[in-house]
Each structure stands twice: as structure tokens, then as C-alpha cells.
C-alpha positions in Angstrom: 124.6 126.3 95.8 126.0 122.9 95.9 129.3 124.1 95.5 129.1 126.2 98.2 127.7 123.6 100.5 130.2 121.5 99.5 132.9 124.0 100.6 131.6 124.2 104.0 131.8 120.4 104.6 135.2 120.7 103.6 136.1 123.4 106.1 135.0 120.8 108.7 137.1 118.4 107.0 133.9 116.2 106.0 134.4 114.5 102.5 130.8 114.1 100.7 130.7 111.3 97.7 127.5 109.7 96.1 128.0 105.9 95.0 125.5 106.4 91.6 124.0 103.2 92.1 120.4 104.1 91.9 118.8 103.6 87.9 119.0 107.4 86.9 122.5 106.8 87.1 124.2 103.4 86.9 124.3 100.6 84.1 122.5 97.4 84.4 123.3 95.5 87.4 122.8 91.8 87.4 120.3 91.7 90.4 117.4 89.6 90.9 115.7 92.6 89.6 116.1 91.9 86.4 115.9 87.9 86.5 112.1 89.2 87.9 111.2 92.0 85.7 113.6 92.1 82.7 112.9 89.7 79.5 115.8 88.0 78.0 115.2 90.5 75.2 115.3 93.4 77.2 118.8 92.5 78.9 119.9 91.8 75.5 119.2 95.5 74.2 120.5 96.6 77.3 123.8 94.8 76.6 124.0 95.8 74.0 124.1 99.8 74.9 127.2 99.1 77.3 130.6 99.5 75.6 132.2 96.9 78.5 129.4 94.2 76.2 128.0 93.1 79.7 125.7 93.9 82.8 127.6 94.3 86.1 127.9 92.4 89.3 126.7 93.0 92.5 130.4 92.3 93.6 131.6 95.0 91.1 129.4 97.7 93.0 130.6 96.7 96.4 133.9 97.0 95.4 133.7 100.8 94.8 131.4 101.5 97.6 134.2 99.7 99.9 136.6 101.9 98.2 134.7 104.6 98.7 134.6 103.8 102.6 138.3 103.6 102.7 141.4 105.9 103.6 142.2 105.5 99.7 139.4 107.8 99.1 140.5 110.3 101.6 141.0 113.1 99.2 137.7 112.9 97.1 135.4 115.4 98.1 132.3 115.9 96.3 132.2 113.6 93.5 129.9 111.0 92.2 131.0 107.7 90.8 129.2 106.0 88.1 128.9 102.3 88.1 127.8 100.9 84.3 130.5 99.8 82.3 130.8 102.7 80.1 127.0 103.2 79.2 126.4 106.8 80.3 129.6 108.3 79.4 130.0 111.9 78.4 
């Protein structure tokens, strides 16, 4: 179904992509979030599950969203972009 939906944007020449930022499917961003809620233990497990050996910026994350929102993403249509330094690959 998705597909198909996707195939009818692209008829009307509408693009659809998905910045993963939200937890299901980005690495560790490092966001007052975690200076609030995440021990220095907790980071430190986290780190060490991402094969870049670091949590990512804020800056990082705005850098593909602003791609994203350019002409150099024209001819992406239906993708989604993960954001966390290697930690969910397949």
C-alpha cells in the first residue's frame, strides 16, 4: 500500500522523505535530553553500541534535514534517512 501511495505522489511530481529523527529510529543525539534524563553510565553503554564511538550533534541532524530541503535531494522519493552513526545498521 505504501508503495502504491508513493507512486501517486510521484505522478504529481511530489517527492515524500522521512528525516528518522525520532528514538525508534535514530542514534543518540546529544540533546539536553540526555544531560536531563541519561546517567553518565547510560551514555556510556550507549556509546558504546555506535560503531562511529560517539553520540551525534544537533548540528549533524540539521545538516541532513537541510539537505533534505534542498534541490540536491530532488530525486529521492520515498526514502527514510537514518541519523545514528552506524548503530541500527542492517
Amino acid at each position: 500500500m505504501r508503495s502504491l501511495f508513493l507512486r501517486i505522489l510521484l505522478w504529481f511530481g511530489l517527492t515524500v522523505i522521512a528525516a528518522a529523527v525520532a528514538s525508534f529510529a535514530v542514534g543518540v543525539i546529544d540533546t539536553r535530553y540526555h544531560e536531563v534524563f541519561s546517567t553518565p553510565e547510560v551514555m556510556k553503554s550507549y556509546v558504546a553500541g555506535i560503531p562511529l564511538g560517539r553520540v551525534g550533534t544537533p548540528a549533524e541532524v540539521a545538516e541532513v534535514v537541510c539537505f533534505l530541503a534542498s534541490d540536491a535531494a530532488g530525486y529521492l522519493a520515498g526514502e527514510t534517512i537514518e541519523i545514528n552513526g552506524g548503530m541500527f545498521m542492517d
